[in-house]
N, C-alpha and C positions, 0 to 999 in steps of 0.2 A: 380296679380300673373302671372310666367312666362307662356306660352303655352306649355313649353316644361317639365315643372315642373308636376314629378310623372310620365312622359313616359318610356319605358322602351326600351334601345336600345341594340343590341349582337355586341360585337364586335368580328372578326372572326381574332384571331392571338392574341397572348396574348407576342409577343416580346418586346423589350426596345421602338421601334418603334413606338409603339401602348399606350405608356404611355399616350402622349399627347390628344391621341384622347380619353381616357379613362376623363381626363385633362377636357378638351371642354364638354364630354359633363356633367360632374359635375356639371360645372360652370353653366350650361343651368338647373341645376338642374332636369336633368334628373336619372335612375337608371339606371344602366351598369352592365352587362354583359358580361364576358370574356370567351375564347371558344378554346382551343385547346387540345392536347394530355400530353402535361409534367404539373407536377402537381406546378413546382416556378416558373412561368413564370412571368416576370417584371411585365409588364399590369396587371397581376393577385390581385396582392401586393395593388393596390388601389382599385378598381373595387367592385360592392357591391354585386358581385356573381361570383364564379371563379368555371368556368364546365372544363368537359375533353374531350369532345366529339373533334376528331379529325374533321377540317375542311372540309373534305372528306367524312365525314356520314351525306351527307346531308335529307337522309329521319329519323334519331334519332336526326338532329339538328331543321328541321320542325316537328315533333311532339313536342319536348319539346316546340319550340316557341308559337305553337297554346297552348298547356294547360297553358303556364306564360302569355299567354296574348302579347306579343313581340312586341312591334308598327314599329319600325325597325332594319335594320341590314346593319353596313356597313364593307367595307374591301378598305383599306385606302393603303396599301405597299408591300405586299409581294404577289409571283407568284400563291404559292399552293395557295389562297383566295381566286383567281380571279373567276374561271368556278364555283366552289362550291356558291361563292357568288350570284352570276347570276340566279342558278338553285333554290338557295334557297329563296331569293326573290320572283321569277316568283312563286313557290308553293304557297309561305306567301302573295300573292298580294300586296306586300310592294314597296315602291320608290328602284326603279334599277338605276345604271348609262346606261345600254344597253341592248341589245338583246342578245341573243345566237352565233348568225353571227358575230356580233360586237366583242364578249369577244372572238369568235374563230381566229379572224383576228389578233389580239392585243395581242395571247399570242403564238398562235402559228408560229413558226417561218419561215419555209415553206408556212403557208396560206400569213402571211405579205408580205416575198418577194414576190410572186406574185402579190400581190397587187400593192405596190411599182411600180414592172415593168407597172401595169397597167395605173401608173398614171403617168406616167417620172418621180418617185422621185429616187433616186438612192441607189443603193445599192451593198455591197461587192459581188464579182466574185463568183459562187456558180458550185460547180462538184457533181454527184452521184456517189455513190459507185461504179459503174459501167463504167464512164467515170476514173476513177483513174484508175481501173485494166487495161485497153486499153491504160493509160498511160504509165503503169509501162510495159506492156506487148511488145509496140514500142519502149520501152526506151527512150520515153520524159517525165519521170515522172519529172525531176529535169526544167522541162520550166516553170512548177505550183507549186513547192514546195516554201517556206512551206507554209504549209494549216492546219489551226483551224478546228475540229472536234468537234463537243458537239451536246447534246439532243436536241429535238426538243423544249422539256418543263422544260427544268432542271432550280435551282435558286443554284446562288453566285458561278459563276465559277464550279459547279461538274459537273463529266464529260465529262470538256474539256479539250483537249491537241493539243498542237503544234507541228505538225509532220514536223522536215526538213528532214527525212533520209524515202525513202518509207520501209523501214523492219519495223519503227512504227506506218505504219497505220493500221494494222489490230488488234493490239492491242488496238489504241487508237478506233476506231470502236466500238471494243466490248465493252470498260469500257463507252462512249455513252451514248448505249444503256441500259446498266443498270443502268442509270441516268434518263430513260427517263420513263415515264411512259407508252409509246405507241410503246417502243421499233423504234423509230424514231430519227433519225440523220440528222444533219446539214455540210456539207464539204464546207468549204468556204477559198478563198486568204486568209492568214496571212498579216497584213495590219503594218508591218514592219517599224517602226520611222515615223508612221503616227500618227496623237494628238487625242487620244480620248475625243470625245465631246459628252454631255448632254443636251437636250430638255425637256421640262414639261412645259404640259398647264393646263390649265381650260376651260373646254368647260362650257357657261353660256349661255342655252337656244338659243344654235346654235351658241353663240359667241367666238372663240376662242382667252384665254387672256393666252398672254407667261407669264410663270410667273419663269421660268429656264433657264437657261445658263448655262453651268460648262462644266469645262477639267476635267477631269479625268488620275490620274499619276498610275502607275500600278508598282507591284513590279517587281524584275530580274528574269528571265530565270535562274540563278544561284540558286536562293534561291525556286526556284519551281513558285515565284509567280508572274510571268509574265501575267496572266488573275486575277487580283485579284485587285482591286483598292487598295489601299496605304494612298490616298488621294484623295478629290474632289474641286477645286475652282470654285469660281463664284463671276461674271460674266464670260464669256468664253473670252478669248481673241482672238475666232472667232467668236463672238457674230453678228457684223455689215456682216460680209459675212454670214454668215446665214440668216439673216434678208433681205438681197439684193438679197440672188438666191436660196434660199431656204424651206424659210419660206412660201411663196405662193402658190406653188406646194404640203406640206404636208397638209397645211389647207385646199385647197380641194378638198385632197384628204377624209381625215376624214369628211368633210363636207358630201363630196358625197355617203360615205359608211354611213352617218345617225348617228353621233357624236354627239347629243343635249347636253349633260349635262356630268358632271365629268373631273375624273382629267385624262388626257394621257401625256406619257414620251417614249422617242426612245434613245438609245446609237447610237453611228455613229462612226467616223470617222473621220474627217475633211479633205479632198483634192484636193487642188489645189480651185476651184472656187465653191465645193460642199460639203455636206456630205454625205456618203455613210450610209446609217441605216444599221443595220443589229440586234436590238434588241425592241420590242417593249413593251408597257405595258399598258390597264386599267386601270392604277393606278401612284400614283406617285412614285418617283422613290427609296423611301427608307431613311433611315437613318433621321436627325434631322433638316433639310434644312427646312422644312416647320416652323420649332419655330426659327430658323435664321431667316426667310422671314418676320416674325410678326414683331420681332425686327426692321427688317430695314423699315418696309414698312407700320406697324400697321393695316394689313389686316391679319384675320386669319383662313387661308385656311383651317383647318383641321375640327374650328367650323363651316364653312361654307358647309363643307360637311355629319357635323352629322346634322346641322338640315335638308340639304336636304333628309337626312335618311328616316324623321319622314314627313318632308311635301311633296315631289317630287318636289322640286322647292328652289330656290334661296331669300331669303328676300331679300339680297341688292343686287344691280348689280356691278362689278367692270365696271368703266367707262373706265378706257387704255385698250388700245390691248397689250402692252408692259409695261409690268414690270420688265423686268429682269435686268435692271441696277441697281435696287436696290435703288436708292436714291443717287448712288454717293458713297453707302457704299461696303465691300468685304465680300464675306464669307468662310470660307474654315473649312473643313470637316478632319479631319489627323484621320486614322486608325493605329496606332503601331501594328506591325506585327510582331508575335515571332516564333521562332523555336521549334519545338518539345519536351517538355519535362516539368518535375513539378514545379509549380512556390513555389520559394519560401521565396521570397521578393519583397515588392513594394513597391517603394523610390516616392516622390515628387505628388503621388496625391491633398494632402493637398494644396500645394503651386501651382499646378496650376488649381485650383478649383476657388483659392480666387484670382487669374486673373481677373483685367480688361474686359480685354477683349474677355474671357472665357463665353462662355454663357450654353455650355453643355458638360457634360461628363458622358458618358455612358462606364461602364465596363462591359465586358464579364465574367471576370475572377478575381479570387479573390486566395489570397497566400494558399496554396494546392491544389489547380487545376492543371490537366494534359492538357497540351494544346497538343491533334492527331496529330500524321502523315500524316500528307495533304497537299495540294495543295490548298486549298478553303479558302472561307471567315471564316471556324473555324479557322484558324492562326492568328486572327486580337484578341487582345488586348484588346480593346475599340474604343468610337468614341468619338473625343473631337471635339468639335466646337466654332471656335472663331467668331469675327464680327467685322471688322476694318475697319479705317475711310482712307485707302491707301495700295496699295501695300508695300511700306516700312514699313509701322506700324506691317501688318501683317506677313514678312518675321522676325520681331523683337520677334514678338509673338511665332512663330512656332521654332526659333533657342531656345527661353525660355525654351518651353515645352519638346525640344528634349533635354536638358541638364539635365531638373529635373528629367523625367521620368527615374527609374530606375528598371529594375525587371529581380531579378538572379533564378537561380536555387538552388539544394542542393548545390553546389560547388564551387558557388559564379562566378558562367560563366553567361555573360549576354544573355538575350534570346531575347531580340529586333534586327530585323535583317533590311534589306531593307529600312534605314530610309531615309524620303524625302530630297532629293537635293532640299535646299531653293532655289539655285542659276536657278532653272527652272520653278519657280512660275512666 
């Protein structure tokens, strides 16, 4: 009989994300647990108990754990899990990925850069509210424009804006701040026709294994969705320059801040000889890459981190420090992004489901849905994920999907907007 058979694990996040780990830990024949505030939550839909306790009630999420008996709890993707995760553990004496210091470093974004600075890893150009007024006040504000403004703690692009006129940064300031839970803000360079790149490791009992690489395409300034990814590839195609002047310096620097175990990912930048971080996470880094990664690789990162749930340790070791080449295979992530309004047809999911080389497809939204007035990751469609054996193969795949995909409104106006330039994969 399995060891894991009849434990019972919470899982804290019940989005599309959180399927697989719901997935994992079936398979281990464990019971599951799912935990947030909305009552259809994807995760929820499989799972053999679906609570509503928001993630943030962490002393109503440790009472109920102590009376089910709870043997663990993990939080695999998303930002709000991270501190709640942490604190709830430490109550439950249950396997943590880290310490209090650790999760405050890794989500807060002011404690990282500092960090950063303290280890030469680099990072984007950063002003306070108070050095911009002194800009604007000598009439150099346009030496620093434009500058990205967002929460200390916010997740999927809220409350951030790109200021290039100084009459909108006091507005962008204030909408921030009411993103953030701590009323705390970020002013940082706007990093302007620079490649957004993606990191994620595995720390394995002090060992850190790359196990990501990805660009990251973001949608227009036009269409609002300039901070919003569009799509994600991988391998990076600045994978080798990271690996050569990069890589060294962030491991230990996590080393040294006491990293043992679990999954960490940084957003960046790419430039010139380095990459600039500027977003950090306890966690990986979202979306479906982790069941891509199985695919190519047949290591499965997401069981590997339920059963550390239940035992505080790793059964097998990965023996590479680098994995993110993948095998030689590609993966790529497409978010279709719509414009405001109610949907009221969706053409070609069928045919590209039954894709080759279609390994997932995750929707948001379904025909009578209103898709918000926003700027954020609510404008995103679904996430399709392919896994191709070449850049051309996969450039074949994504012009596929971008033809069948179709979804109008009442009026038959198309609502897919910012669709990806195959021609810059």
């Amino acid at each position: 009989m399995s060891f894991y058979r009849g434990k019972r694990i919470l899982v804290l996040g019940g989005s599309f994300q959180h399927c697989k780990v719901v997935e994992a830990a079936h398979e281990l024949e464990m019971i599951v647990y799912v935990t947030d505030y909305l009552e259809n939550s994807p995760a929820k839909k499989n799972a053999d108990y679906a609570l509503l306790y928001d993630v943030k009630d962490v002393s109503g999420i440790v009472k109920f754990c102590k009376e089910e008996h709870i043997d663990g709890v993990i939080s695999t993707s998303l930002d709000p899990c991270q501190v709640p995760y942490q604190k709830i553990c430490r109550e439950l004496g249950v396997p943590c990925f880290g310490t209090a210091e650790q999760f405050h470093i890794l989500t807060d974004k002011v404690a990282f850069k500092e960090c950063c600075k303290r280890y030469g890893v680099d990072i984007i150009d950063t002003y306070s509210a108070k050095e911009l007024e002194e800009y604007k006040k000598s009439g150099r504000i346009k030496e620093i424009l434009p500058v990205l403004i967002k929460p200390t703690d916010s997740r999927g692009s809220r409350g951030q804006t790109v200021c290039c006129e100084a009459d909108a940064i006091q507005a962008a300031i204030e909408a921030a701040q009411l993103e953030s839970s701590t009323g705390e803000i970020v002013i940082e360079k706007y990093m302007e026709h620079k490649d957004d790149f993606t990191a994620a490791y595995l720390f394995m009992r002090g060992k850190a294994v790359l196990v990501r690489t990805g660009d990251r395409y973001v949608g227009t300034q036009k269409m609002g969705l300039n901070k919003v990814a569009i799509a994600s590839a991988s391998p990076s195609r600045h994978t080798q320059m990271y690996l050569t002047h990069v890589h060294d310096r962030v491991v230990h620097m996590l080393n040294d801040i006491g990293i043992v175990n679990g999954p960490v990912f940084f957003q960046g930048f790419a430039d010139g000889n380095t990459v600039r971080l500027y977003d950090p996470g306890f966690r990986f880094s979202g979306g479906e890459y982790e069941r891509l990664f199985f695919e190519a690789t047949k290591i499965n990162l997401i069981k590997m981190l339920v059963q550390f749930a239940i035992i505080g340790d790793f059964e097998s070791m990965i023996e590479e420090s680098d994995l993110s080449h993948l095998n030689g295979m590609r993966i790529m992530q497409l978010c279709p992004t719509l414009r405001a309004g109610k949907i009221c047809k969706i053409k070609g999911v069928d045919a590209i489901m039954k894709h080759e080389n279609v390994v997932s497809f995750a929707p948001r939204y379904s025909e009578g849905d209103v898709v918000p007035s926003c700027n954020d990751v609510r404008r995103r469609y679904a996430e399709i994920c392919t896994l191709c054996e070449s850049k051309d193969r996969e450039r074949e795949v994504l012009q596929f999907i971008q033809k069948e995909l179709v979804i109008q409104d009442e009026w038959g106006n198309d609502l897919i907007c910012d669709k990806l330039n195959i021609d810059v994969i």
